[in-house]
N, C-alpha and C positions, 0 to 999 in steps of 0.2 A: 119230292122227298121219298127217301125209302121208307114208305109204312110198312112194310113187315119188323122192320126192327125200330120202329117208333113205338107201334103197336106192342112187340115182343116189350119193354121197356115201360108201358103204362101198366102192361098186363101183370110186372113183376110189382109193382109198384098200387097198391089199392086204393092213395088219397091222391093219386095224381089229375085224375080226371076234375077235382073241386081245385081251389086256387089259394089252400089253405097257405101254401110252402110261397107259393107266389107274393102273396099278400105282407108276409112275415118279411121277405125277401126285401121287396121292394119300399116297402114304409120304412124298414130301416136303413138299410141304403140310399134312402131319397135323402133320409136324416143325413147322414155322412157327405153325404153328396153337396149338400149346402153348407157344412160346417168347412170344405174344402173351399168352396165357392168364396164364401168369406175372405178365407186367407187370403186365395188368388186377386180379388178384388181391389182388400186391405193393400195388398203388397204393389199392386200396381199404382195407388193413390200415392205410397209412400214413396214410389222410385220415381212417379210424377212430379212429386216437390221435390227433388232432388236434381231431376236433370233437366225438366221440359223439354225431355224428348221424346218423338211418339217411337223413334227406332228404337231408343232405349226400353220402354217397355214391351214394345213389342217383342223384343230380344227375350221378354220372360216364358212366351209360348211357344219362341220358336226353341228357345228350348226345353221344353216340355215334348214338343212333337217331334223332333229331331230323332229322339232313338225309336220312336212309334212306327216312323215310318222306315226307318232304318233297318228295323230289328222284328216287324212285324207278324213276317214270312214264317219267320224259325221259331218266332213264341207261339204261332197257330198249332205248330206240328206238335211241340214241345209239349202243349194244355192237351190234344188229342190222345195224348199217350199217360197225362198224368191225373191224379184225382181232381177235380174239380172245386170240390170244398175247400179243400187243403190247400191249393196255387191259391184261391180268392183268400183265404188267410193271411198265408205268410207274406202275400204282397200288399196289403192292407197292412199289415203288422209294420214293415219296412217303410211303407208311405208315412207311418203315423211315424217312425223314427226320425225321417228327414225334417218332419214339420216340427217337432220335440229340437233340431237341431237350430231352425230356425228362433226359435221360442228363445234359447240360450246364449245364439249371437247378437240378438236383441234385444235381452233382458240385461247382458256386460257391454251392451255399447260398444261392439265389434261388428254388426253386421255390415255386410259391403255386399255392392249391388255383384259383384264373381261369385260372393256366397251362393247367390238366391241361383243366378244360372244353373252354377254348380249342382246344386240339389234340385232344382228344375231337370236336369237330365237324371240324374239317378232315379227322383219319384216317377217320372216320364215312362224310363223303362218299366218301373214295374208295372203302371198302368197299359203297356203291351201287353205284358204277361196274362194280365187281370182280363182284360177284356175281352180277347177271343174263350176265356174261360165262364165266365158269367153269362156271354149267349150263347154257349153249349147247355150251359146249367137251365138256361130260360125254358129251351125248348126239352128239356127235358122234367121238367116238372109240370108244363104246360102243356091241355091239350090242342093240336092241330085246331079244332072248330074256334077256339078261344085266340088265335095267335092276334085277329085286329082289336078286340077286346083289353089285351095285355098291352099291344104296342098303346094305341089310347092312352092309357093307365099310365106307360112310362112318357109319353110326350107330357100329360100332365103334370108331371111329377120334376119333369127337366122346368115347364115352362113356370110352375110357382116358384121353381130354386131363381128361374131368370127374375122374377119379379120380386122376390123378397131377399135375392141376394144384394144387389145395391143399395139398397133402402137399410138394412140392418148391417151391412160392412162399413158405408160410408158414416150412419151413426154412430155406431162402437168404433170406428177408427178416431172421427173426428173427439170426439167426446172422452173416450176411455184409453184409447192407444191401442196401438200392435198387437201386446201383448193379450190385450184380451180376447180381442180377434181370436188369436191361433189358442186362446185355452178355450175358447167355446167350441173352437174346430177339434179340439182331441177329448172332448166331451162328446160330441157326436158320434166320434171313430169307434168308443167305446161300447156305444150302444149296437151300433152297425154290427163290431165284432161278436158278443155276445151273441146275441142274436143268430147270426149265422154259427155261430160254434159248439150252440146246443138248444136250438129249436128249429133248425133246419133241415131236411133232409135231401140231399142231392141224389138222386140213383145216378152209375155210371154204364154206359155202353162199355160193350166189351172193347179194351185197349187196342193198339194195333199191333202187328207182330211184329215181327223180327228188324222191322225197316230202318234205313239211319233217316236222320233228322233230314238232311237234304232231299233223301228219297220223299221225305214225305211233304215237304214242304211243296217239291214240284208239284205233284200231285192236284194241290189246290190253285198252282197254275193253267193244269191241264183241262182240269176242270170248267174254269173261266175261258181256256181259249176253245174248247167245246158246245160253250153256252154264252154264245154273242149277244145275244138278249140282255145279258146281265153281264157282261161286259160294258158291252155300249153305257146301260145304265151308271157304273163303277165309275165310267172314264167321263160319262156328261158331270156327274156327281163331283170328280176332281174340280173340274170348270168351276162348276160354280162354287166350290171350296176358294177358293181361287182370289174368287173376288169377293165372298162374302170375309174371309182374313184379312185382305187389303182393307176393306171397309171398317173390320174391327180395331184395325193399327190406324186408323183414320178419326176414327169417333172420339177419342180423347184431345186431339190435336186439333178439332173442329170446334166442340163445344164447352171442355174448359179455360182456355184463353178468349170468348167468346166475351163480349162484355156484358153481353143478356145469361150467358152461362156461369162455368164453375165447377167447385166438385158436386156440390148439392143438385146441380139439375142435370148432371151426366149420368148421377144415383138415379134420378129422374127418367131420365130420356133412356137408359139402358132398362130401367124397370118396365118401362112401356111396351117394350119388344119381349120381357116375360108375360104382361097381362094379357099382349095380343096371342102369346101360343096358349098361352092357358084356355082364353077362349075356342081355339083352331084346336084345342089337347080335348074340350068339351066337346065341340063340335064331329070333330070325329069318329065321337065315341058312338054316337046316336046316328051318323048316315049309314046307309045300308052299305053292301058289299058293291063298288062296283064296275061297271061292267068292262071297263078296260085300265088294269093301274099302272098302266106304262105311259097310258093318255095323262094320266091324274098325276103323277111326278112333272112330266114337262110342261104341262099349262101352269102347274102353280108356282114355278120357279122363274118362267116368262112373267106372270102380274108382281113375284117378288122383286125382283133384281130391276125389272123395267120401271118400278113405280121407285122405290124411295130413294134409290143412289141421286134422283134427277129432285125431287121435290125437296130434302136434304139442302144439295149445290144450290138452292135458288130464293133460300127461305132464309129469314134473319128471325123469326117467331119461336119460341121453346114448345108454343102449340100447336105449332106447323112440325116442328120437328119429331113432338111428339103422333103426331097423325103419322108420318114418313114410316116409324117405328110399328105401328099400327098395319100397316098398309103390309108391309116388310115383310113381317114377321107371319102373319094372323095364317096363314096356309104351311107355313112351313111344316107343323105337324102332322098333317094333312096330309104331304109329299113325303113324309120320314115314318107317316104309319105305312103307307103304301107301300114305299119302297122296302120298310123288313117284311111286311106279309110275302112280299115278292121273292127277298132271299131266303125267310125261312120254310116258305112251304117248298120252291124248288131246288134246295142242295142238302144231300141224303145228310143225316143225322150223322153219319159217324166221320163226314168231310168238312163239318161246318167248322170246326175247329181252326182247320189250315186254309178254306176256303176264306171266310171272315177275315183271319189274318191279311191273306191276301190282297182281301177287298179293304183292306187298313192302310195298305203300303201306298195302291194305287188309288184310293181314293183321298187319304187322306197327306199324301206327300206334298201336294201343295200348298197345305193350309203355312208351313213357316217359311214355303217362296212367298207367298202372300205377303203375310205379316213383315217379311222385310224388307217386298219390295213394297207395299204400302208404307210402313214410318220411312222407306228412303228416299221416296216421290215427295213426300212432304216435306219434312225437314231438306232435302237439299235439292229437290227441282220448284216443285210448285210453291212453296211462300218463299225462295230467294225471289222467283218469277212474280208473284206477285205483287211484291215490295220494291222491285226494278221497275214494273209496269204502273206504278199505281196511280200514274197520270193519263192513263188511258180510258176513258169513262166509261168503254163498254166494257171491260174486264170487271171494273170496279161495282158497276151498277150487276151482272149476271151476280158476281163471289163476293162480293163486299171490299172493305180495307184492312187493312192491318192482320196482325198474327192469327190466324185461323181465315182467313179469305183464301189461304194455298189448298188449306184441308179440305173447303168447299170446290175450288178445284177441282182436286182428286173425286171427289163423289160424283158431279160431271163425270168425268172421263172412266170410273167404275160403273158410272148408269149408263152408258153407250158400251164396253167392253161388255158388261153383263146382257143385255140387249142381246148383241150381233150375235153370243153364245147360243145364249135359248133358242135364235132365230136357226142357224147356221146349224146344232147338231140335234134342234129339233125337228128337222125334215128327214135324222135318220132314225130317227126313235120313233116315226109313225109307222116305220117299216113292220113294227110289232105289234101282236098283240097279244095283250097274258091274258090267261083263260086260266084259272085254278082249277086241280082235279078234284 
């Protein structure tokens, strides 16, 4: 990172060095951040009784990521040049519109699953805009020695939404309906916004000059193809994007037509994979610095991918499945604190903008190849296939029978795909090693 103008930036700045703005930041936006979680939950339960299909739901984040990865280049450059506070505002303000719009087709008995798409890409985009602007704001309110301390903080904060999002969606959906869901989501927005709009204070680096937008977006290409370290990193990270979205278009198609399953143990089984980051969000927080996190990303994405996709395919138990989720998940914080210590100490402060975008496009462009091609392996290769096959006893006895023995499938052949990843581009990622200055 460029510390002279980190430094220039704390030094204008007197409460930056305590974690007052960080604290404020993050508690309220953890708040939002679940009140969102809900909805997306809610809405997937509800287009689930509607169609029973996993492509159909999956269809909800691919379009949500569709303009992210689309559009994420030029929202980098766009936040580097504009205030900080103000972008996290108006695209919060705009989120909370779409989900007010949802609230309304809902409440007249008009909504239709184009709706939700529809406003699925609109909020989508804004959260491009939003994100390369909030971890510009992060490292700027935060000091350098504090950055695994904060990431910690944020894994925690994601992995209590994972464990108390299902549990509190799938009750207030089944019990209350929709609509309460989405009023308890724009009670949170609320809070979040306040909060940042007048007990916050963002400082700004000095803006860029005279540049256009394209100029400046290369820039955060250049950058990356300069620093193969973190490339590599970027592009193993797609991978396993890859198959962990396949896996999530797969989880509802496994375990609620399940007949040990349902909606109630999917609230379950998905909450299991927040309580295990919460643990790995704890955990992290108390290991020391160490000594090589290029090592600590690839080994812990090898025990993730290589253990539950297979223990998942072979189990008919909801306490087998909850262990998978356990196994799964419990490192991933682990691998997501490392790897931001890793980008935000090495890319200077005033490139992380376009930079992060960048590392948005390409790392996160395959999360809705995933997502579609996971609910399309399902719904039209593997349970046709398994429903043709199902007088073959070893098919039957590895995946079981009936609707959800194709989803089991797919986890098979996600725990071998994910496997040969970590093996195959983790003999190039040994080629490294990061050393922080």
């Amino acid at each position: 990172m460029n510390s002279d103008i980190q430094n220039d930036i704390h030094s204008r700045n007197p409460r930056s060095p305590g974690l007052r703005d960080f604290y404020i930041l993050w508690s309220t936006q953890s708040v939002s951040q679940l009140g969102s979680s809900l909805t997306a939950f809610a809405l997937t339960l509800w287009l689930y009784d509607r169609t029973g299909s996993a492509l159909s739901t999956a269809g909800l984040t691919i379009c949500t990521y569709a303009p992210y990865v689309l559009m994420s280049i030029f929202a980098g450059a766009l936040t580097d040049r504009w205030n900080k506070k103000k972008t996290m505002l108006a695209c919060d303000m705009v989120a909370a519109l779409c989900t007010l719009g949802i609230f309304f087709l809902y409440r007249t008995d008009t909504l239709a699953i184009w709706h939700l798409y529809a406003i699925n890409v609109f909020s989508g985009l804004m959260n491009t805009i939003q994100q390369p602007a909030s971890e510009v704001a992060l490292t700027l309110i935060v000091p350098k020695e504090r950055y695994q301390t904060v990431s910690g903080l944020k894994n925690l904060s994601r992995s209590l939404i994972s464990v108390c999002n299902p549990l509190i969606a799938a009750a207030l959906y089944t019990f209350a309906g929709l609509d309460i869901v989405i009023a308890v989501d724009l009670v949170s927005f609320a809070i979040a916004f306040i909060a940042l709009a007048f007990l916050i204070r963002i400082p700004e680096q000095p803006a860029g000059g005279g540049e256009s937008t394209l100029k400046m977006a290369k820039e955060g290409l250049v950058f990356l193809k300069k620093t193969p370290m973190i490339l590599t990193l970027i592009l193993f990270m797609s991978g396993v994007n890859l198959i962990s979205s396949a896996f999530n278009a797969t989880l509802p198609g496994y375990v609620i037509p399940n007949p040990k399953g349902g909606n109630a143990v999917f609230g379950l089984i998905t909450s299991a994979s927040g309580v295990a980051m919460v643990v790995g969000s704890l955990l992290v927080s108390f290991l020391p610095k160490p000594k090589d996190r290029v090592r600590v990303v690839f080994v812990t994405m090898l025990i993730s991918l290589g253990s539950e996709n297979f223990i998942l395919a072979f189990s008919r138990e909801p306490v087998l499945w909850v262990l998978a989720q356990v196994i799964g998940w419990i490192l991933v914080p682990v691998m997501s604190t490392n790897l931001e210590v890793i980008l935000r100490s090495a890319v200077p402060v005033e490139l992380q903008g376009r930079v992060y975008a960048c590392r948005n496009s390409l790392q996160f462009f395959t999360i809705p190849i995933g997502l579609f091609l996971g609910g399309l392996m399902v719904d039209r290769v593997c349970e046709p296939l398994m429903a043709a096959r199902s007088d073959i006893r070893l098919l039957a006895t590895l995946f079981g029978t009936g609707k959800g023995s194709g989803a089991a499938l797919m986890m098979f052949i996600l725990g071998v795909i994910g496997t040969l990843l970590c093996l195959i581009t983790g003999s190039r990622l040994r080629r490294y090693h990061y050393t922080e200055m």
